[in-house]
C-alpha positions in Angstrom: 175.1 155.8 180.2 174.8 153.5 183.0 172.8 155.5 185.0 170.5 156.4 182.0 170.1 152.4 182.1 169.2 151.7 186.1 166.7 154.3 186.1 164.1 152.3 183.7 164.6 149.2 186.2 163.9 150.6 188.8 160.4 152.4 187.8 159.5 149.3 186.4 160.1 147.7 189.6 158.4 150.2 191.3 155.0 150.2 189.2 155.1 146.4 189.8 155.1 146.6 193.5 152.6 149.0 192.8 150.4 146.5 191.0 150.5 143.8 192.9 149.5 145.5 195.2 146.4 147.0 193.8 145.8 143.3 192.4 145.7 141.8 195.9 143.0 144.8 196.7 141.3 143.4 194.2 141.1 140.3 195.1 139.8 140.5 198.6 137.2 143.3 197.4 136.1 140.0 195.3 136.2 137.8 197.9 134.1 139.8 200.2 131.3 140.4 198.0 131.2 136.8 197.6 130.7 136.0 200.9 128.7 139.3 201.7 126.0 137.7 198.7 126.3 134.3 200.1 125.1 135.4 203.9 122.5 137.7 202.8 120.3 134.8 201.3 116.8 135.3 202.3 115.7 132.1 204.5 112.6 132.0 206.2 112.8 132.0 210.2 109.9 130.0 212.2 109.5 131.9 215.4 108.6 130.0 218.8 105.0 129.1 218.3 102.4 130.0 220.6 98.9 128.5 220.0 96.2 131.1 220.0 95.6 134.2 218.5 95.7 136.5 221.6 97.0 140.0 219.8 93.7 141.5 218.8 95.3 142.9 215.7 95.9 139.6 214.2 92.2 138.0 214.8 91.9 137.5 211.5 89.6 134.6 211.6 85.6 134.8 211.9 83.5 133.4 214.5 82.2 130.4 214.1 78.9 129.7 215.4 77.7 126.2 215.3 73.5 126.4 214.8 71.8 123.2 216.1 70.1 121.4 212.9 66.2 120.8 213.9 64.7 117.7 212.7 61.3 118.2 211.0 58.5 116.6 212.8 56.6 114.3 210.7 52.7 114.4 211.6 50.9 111.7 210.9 48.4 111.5 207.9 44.9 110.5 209.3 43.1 108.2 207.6 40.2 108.9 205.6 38.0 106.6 206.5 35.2 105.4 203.6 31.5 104.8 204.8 30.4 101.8 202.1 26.3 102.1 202.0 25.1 98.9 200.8 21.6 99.4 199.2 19.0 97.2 197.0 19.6 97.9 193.4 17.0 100.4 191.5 15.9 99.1 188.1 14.6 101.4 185.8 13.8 100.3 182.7 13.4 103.2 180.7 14.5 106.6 181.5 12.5 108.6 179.6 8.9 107.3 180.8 10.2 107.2 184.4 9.9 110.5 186.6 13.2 110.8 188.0 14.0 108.8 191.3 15.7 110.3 194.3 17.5 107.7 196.3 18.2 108.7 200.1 21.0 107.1 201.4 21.1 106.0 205.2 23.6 108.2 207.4 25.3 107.1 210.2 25.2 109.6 213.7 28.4 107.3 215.0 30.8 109.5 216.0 34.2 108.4 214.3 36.9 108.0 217.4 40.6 108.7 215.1 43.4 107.5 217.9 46.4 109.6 218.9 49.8 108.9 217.0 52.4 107.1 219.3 55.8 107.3 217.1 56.1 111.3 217.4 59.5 112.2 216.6 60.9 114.0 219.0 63.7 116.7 218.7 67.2 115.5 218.6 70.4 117.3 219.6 73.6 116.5 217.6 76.6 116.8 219.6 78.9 119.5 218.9 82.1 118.0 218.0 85.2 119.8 219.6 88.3 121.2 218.6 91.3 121.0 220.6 94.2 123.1 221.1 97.7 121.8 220.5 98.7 123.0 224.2 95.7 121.2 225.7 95.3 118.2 224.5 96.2 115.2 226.0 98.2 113.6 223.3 100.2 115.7 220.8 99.9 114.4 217.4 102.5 113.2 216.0 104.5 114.1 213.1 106.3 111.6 211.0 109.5 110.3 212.4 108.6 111.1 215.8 106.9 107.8 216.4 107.7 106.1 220.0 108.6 109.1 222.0 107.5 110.5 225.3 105.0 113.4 225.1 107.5 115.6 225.9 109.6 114.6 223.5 107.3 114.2 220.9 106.2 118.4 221.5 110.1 119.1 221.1 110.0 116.6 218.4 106.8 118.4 216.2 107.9 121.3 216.6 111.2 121.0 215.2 109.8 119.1 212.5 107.6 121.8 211.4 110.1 124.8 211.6 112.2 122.2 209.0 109.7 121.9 206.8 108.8 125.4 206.7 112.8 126.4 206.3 112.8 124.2 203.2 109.5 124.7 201.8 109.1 128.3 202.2 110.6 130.5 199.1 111.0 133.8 201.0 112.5 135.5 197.8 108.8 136.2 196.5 108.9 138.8 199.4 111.4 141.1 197.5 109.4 139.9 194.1 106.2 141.7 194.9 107.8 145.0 196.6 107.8 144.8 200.1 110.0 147.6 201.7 113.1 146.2 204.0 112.3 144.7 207.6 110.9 142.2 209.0 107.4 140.6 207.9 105.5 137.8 209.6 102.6 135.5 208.1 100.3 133.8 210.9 99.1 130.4 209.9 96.3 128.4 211.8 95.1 124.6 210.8 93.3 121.8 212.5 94.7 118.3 212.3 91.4 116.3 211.7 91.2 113.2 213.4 92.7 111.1 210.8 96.0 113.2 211.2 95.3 115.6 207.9 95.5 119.3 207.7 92.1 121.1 207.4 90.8 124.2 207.9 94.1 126.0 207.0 93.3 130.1 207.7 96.3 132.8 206.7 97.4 135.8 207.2 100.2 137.2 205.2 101.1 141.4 203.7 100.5 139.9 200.6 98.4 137.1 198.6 101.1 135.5 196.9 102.5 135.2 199.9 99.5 133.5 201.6 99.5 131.4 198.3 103.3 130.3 199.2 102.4 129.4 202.7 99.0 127.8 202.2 101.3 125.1 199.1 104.1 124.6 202.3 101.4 123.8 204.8 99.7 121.4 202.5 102.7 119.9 201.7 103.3 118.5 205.6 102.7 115.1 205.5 100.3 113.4 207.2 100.1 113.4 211.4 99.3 110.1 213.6 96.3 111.9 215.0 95.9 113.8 218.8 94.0 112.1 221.4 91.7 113.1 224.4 90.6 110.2 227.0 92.7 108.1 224.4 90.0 108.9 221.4 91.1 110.6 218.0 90.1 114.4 218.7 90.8 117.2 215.9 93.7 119.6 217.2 94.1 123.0 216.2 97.9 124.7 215.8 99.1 128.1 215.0 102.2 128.7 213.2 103.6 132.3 213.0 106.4 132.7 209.9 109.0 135.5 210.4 111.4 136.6 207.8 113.4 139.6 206.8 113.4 141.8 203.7 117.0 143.8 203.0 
């Protein structure tokens, strides 16, 4: 009878061992799939800018040719002049009984001398204003909350301040949302800071337009620059900013 007694004990003890063991399994399958989810997070990676569009593949941009605007000439108007022919009045006192009177009126054979025009507007050539690139101008502009820093410094400075921005702004989940396949994408940005330090003349490149939507509502959301200058004169600069990130 004892025996028949142990025997139950000891199973039970056994199929505990057993679960606690599957239980701990368990736990650290949990764990991991956690932590697996939590690294996978898409984030957008800035790679190290370079400032022109060299690859011919990605010349995405068209020329721009700059036509010279021609003024119109304005010629003068000559003057018309008016001969007055002053003549003795002809009375006629009844039309009817009167044979009809032909009047000759004197001519003039003085030849009429009309003087050349002296304000001739000549043609004007507007000056074609240049763009600068970010790697060749003399002063960087500078982002806000690099203020008072060497030039340097200040490149180091912008450029971390625009891989930041783009690492917060950036929502690089919308690349799994319209159906890319996994790998690695990138979207090649180009803008011009104007001379009064805003962005202008944004041009992208992306494998998809919601995705050049998404980066043209980040780029307009950089605030605004303390201007680049040549020969210490405001000068519009242009940048290119290419976006990497990764699809699983």
């Amino acid at each position: 009878m004892e025996t028949q007694k142990k025997k139950p004990r000891k199973q039970l003890e056994k199929f505990s061992a057993i679960f606690m063991q599957l239980g701990l399994v368990l736990t650290l399958f949990v764990v991991f799939v956690t932590l697996e989810y939590e690294t996978e997070k898409d984030m957008a990676v800035v790679s190290e800018p370079y400032y022109e569009f060299t690859d011919p593949i990605f010349t995405f941009q068209k020329e721009i040719i700059v036509k010279k605007q021609q003024k119109q000439v304005v010629k003068p108007q000559q003057k018309q002049i008016v001969k007055r022919v002053i003549s003795k009045p002809v009375v006629v006192k009844n039309i009817s009984d009167t044979p009809e009177t032909v009047i000759d009126l004197p001519v003039e054979n003085t030849p009429v001398v009309v003087s050349k025009p002296t304000n001739v507007i000549s043609k004007v050539d507007e000056p074609v204003e240049k763009t600068m690139s970010i790697n060749s101008v003399q002063n960087t502009p500078v982002f806000k909350g690099c203020e008072g820093l060497s030039e340097e410094e200040n490149r180091i400075c912008f450029e971390r301040k625009i891989q930041r921005h783009i690492q917060r702004y950036f929502n690089a989940e919308i690349a799994q949302d319209v159906g890319l396949s996994s790998g690695k994408y990138k979207i090649f940005t180009q803008f011009v800071i104007d001379k009064s330090g805003k962005i202008s003349d944004v041009k992208i490149r992306a494998p998809h337009k919601k995705l050049e939507k998404e980066t043209n509502k980040v780029v307009n959301k950089i605030p605004q620059f303390t201007p680049g200058k040549q020969n210490n004169k405001p000068v519009k600069v242009k940048y290119t900013l290419p976006i990497t990130f990764k699809v699983e």
